[in-house]
C-alpha positions as CSV (number, residue, x, y, z in Angstrom):
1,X,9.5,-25.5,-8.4
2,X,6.9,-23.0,-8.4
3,X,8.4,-20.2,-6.5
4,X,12.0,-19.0,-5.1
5,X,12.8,-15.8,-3.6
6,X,15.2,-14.4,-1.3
7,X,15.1,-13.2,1.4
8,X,16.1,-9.9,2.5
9,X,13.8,-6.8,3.1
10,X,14.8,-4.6,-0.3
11,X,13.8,-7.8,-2.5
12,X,10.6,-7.8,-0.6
13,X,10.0,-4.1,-1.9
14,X,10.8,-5.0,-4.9
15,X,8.8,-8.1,-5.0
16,X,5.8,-6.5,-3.7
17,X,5.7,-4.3,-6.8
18,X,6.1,-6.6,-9.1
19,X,3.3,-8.6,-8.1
20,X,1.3,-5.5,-8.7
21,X,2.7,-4.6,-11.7
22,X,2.9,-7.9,-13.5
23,X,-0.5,-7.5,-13.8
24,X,-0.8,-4.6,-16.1
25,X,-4.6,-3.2,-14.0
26,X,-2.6,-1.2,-11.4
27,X,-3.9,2.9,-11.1
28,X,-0.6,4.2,-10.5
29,X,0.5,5.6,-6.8
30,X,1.5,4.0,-3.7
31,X,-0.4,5.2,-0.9
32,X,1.2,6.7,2.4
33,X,4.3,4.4,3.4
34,X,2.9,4.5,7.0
35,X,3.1,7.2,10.3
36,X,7.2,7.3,10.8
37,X,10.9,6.9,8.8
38,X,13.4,5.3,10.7
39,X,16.6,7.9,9.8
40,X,18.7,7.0,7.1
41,X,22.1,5.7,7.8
42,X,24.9,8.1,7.8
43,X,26.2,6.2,5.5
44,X,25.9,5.5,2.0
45,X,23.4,2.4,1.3
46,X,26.5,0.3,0.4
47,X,26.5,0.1,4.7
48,X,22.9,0.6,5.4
49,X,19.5,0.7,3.5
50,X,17.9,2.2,6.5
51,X,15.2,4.7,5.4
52,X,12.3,5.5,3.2
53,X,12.4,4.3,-0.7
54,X,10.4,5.2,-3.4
55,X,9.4,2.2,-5.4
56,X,8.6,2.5,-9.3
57,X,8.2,-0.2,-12.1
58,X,7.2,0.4,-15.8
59,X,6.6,-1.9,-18.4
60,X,5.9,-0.8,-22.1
61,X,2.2,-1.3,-22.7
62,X,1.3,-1.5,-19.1
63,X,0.6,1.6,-16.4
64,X,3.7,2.1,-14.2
65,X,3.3,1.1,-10.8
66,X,5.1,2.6,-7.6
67,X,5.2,2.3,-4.1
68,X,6.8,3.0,-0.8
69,X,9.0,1.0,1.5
70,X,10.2,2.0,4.8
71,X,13.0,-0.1,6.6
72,X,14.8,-0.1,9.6
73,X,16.1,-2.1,12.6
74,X,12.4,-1.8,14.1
75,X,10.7,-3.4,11.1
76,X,9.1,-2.5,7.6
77,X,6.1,-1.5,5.8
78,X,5.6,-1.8,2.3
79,X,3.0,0.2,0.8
80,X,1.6,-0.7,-3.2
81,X,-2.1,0.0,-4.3
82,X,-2.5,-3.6,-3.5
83,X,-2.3,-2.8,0.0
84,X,0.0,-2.1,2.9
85,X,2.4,-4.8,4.4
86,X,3.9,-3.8,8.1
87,X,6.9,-6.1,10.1
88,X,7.3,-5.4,13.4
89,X,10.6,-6.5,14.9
90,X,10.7,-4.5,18.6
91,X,9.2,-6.8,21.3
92,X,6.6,-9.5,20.6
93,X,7.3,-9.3,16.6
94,X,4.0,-9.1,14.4
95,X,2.9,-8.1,10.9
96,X,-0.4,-6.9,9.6
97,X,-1.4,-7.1,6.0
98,X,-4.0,-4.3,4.9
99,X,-5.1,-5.0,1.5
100,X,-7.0,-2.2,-0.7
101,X,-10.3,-3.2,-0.1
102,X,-11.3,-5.5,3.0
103,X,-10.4,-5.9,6.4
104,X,-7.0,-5.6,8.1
105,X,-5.5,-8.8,8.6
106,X,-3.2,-10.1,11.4
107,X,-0.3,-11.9,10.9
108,X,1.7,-14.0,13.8
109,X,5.2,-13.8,13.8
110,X,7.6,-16.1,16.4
111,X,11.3,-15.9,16.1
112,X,14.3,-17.6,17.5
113,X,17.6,-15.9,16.7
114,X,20.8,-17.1,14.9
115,X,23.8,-14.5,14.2
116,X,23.3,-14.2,10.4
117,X,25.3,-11.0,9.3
118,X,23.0,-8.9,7.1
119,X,25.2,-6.1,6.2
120,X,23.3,-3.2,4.9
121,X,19.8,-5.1,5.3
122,X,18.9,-3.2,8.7
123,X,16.2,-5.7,9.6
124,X,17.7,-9.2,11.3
125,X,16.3,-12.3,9.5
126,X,18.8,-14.9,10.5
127,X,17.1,-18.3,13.1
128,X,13.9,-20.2,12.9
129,X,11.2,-18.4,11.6
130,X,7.2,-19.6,12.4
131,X,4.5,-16.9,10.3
132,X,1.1,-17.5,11.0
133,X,-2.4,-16.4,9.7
134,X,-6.1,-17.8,9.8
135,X,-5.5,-20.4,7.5
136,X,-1.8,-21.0,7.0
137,X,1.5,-21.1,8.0
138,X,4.7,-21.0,7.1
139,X,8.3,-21.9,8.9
140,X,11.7,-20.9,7.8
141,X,15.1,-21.2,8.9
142,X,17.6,-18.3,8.2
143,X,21.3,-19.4,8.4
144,X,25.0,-18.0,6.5
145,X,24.7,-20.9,4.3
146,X,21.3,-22.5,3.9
147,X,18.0,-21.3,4.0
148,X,15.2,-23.6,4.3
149,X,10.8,-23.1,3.9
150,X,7.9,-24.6,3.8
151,X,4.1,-23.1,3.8
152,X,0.9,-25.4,4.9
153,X,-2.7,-24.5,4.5
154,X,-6.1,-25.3,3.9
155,X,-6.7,-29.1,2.4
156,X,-6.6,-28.9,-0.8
157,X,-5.1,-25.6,-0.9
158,X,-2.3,-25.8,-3.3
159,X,-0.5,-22.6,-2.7
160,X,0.2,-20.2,-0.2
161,X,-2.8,-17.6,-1.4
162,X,-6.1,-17.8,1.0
163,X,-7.5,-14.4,1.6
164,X,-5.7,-13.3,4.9
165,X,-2.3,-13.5,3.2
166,X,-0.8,-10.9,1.6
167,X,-1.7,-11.2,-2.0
168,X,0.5,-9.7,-3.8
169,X,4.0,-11.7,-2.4
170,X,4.3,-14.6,-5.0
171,X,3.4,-17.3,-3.3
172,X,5.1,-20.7,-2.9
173,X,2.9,-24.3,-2.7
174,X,2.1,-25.7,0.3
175,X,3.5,-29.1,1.6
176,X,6.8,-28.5,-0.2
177,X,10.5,-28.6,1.2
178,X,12.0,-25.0,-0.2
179,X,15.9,-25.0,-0.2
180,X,18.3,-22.7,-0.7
181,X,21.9,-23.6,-0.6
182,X,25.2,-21.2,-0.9
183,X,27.6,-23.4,-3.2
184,X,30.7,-20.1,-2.7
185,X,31.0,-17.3,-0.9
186,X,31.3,-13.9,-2.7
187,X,31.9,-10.6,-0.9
188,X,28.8,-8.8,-1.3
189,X,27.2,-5.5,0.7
190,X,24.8,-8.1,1.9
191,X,26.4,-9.6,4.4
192,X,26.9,-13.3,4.8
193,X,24.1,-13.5,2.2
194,X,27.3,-12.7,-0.5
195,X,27.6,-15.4,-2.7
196,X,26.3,-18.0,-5.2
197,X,23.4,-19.7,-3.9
198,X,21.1,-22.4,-6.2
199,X,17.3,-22.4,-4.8
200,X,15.5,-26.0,-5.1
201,X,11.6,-27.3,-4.2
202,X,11.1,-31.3,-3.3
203,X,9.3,-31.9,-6.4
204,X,12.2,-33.5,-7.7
205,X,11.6,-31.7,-11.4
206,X,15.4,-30.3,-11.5
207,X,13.7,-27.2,-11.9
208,X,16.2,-24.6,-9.7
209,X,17.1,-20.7,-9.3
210,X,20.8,-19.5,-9.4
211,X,20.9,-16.9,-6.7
212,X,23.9,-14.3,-7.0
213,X,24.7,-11.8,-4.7
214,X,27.8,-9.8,-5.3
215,X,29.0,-6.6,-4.8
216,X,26.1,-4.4,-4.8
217,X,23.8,-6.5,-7.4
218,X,21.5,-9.0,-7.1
219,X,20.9,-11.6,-9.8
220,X,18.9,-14.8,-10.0
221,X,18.4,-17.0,-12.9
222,X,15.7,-19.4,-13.0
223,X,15.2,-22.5,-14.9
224,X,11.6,-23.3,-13.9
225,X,8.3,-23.5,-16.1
226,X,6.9,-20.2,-14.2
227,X,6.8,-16.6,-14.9
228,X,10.2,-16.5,-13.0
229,X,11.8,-18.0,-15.5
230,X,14.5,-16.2,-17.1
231,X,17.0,-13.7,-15.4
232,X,16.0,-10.8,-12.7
233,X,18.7,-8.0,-12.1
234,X,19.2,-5.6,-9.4
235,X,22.0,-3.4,-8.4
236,X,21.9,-1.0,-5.2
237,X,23.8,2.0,-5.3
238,X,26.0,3.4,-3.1
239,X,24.3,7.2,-4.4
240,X,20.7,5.3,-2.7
241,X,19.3,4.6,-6.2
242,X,18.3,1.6,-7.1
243,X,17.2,-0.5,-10.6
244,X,16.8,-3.7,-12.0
245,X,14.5,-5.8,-14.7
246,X,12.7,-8.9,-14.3
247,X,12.3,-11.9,-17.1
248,X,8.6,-10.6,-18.6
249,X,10.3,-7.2,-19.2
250,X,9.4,-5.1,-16.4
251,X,11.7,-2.6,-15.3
252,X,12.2,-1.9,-11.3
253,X,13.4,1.2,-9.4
254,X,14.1,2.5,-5.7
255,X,15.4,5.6,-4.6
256,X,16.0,6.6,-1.2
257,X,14.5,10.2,-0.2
C-alpha cells in the first residue's frame, strides 16, 4: 500500500505541510489563508476546531515550513507556499486548487450525505463522495465504521499526481481498492471517528496502517515500504495548540489565533 491517510479536515492541514516540508526547498511563509475566518467556537477545540490555525513544521537541517488553515461548517482553505487548497461545502460544493505558479485549477465535488458524527471536525465528511478534475477522479465513501477510496486517471498513470491535482496531498495509486476498517471503538474528541482503525490497499502485500484516534491524539503506525512508514503523532489541545512528529523526523505544529 502506497498511501493511507485519514480523513478529517485538521489531518488535511497537517498533511498539506508536510508534503511541503518533506522536501527540505520550501522558502518559509504561508501566504494569506484566504478573504474570511469562520469564528472560533466558544468552546475549547476539544468541542470545535472551527477557526483559523497557524501551521508550522521544522525539521533539523531543513527550512521550517508554515502555513494557514481556515475551517468551518462552510468549508476550508489550506494555504502552504505550494499553493492554496479551498472546500466549499454551502450549496453546489466545489474546491479549487491554486498552486504557486500556474493556473487556478477547478475541482468537482458531488456529495450524498450519511450521518457520520464528527465531533469537533466542523466540516461534514460522512456519505458517498465523487472528486473530480481534468484528468482524474476519485470516489470515497465516509461511514462510523468503514471508510472506503479509490482514484482513477490517465492510462498509464500510476498515481493520483497529473498537474490539475493538488500536488502537495500525498497521493494514493490509481485503480486500487483503499480500506479503512474500525476494529473498536474508543471515545475520542473526533466523533464516531474514535477508535482503532487498520487502513489496507488491494495489492494484497499485507502492507497496512494502524489508525488510532483517542482522546485528543491522533496516531497511525504504518508498516508499509514508503516514507509513511514508521509512527506519526498528533495531539489537539483543548488550550487550541496543536503538535505532533512524523516517521522522517519532522516535527508539526497548529495553533489556533
Amino acid at each position: 500500500m502506497r498511501r493511507a491517510c485519514l480523513v478529517s479536515t485538521f489531518a488535511l492541514g497537517a498533511l498539506l505541510l508536510y508534503g511541503c516540508g518533506s522536501g527540505g526547498d520550501n522558502s518559509g511563509g504561508g501566504g494569506s489563508g484566504g478573504s474570511s475566518s469562520p469564528t472560533a467556537g466558544a468552546a475549547g477545540c476539544d468541542k470545535d476546531l472551527t477557526g483559523t490555525w497557524d501551521l508550522f513544521a521544522t525539521r533539523i537541517g531543513s527550512t521550517p515550513a508554515s502555513g494557514i488553515m481556515i475551517v468551518g461548517p462552510d468549508g476550508f482553505t489550506v494555504t502552504t507556499d505550494g499553493g492554496q487548497l479551498t472546500y466549499n461545502a454551502q450549496g453546489t460544493k466545489s474546491a479549487t486548487w491554486a498552486p504557486t505558479t500556474g493556473a487556478v485549477r477547478s475541482i468537482a465535488v458531488q456529495n450524498t450525505p450519511a450521518s457520520v458524527k464528527g465531533g469537533s471536525i466542523p466540516v461534514a465528511l460522512g456519505g458517498h463522495w465523487i472528486v473530480s478534475a481534468t484528468w482524474e477522479t476519485c470516489t470515497l465513501d465516509v461511514a462510523s465504521s468503514a471508510i472506503l477510496g479509490t482514484c482513477h486517471g490517465r492510462p498509464g498513470e500510476y498515481t493520483v499526481s497529473a498537474e490539475d491535482w493538488p500536488y502537495t496531498i500525498p497521493t494514493p495509486e490509481n485503480d486500487l481498492l483503499y480500506t479503512i476498517s474500525r476494529t473498536s471503538t474508543l471515545a475520542s474528541q473526533f466523533g464516531d471517528f474514535g477508535g482503532i482503525w487498520t487502513a489496507r490497499s488491494s495489492t494484497g502485500s499485507g502492507q497496512h496502517c494502524t489508525i488510532t484516534l483517542q482522546g485528543n491524539t491522533i496516531t497511525v503506525d504504518c508498516q508499509t515500504q514508503t516514507e509513511f512508514a514508521g509512527v506519526t503523532h498528533l495531539t489537539v489541545g483543548s488550550d487550541c495548540v496543536a503538535s505532533g512528529t512524523t516517521p522522517s523526523g519532522l516535527e508539526v505544529g497548529a495553533r489556533r489565533r
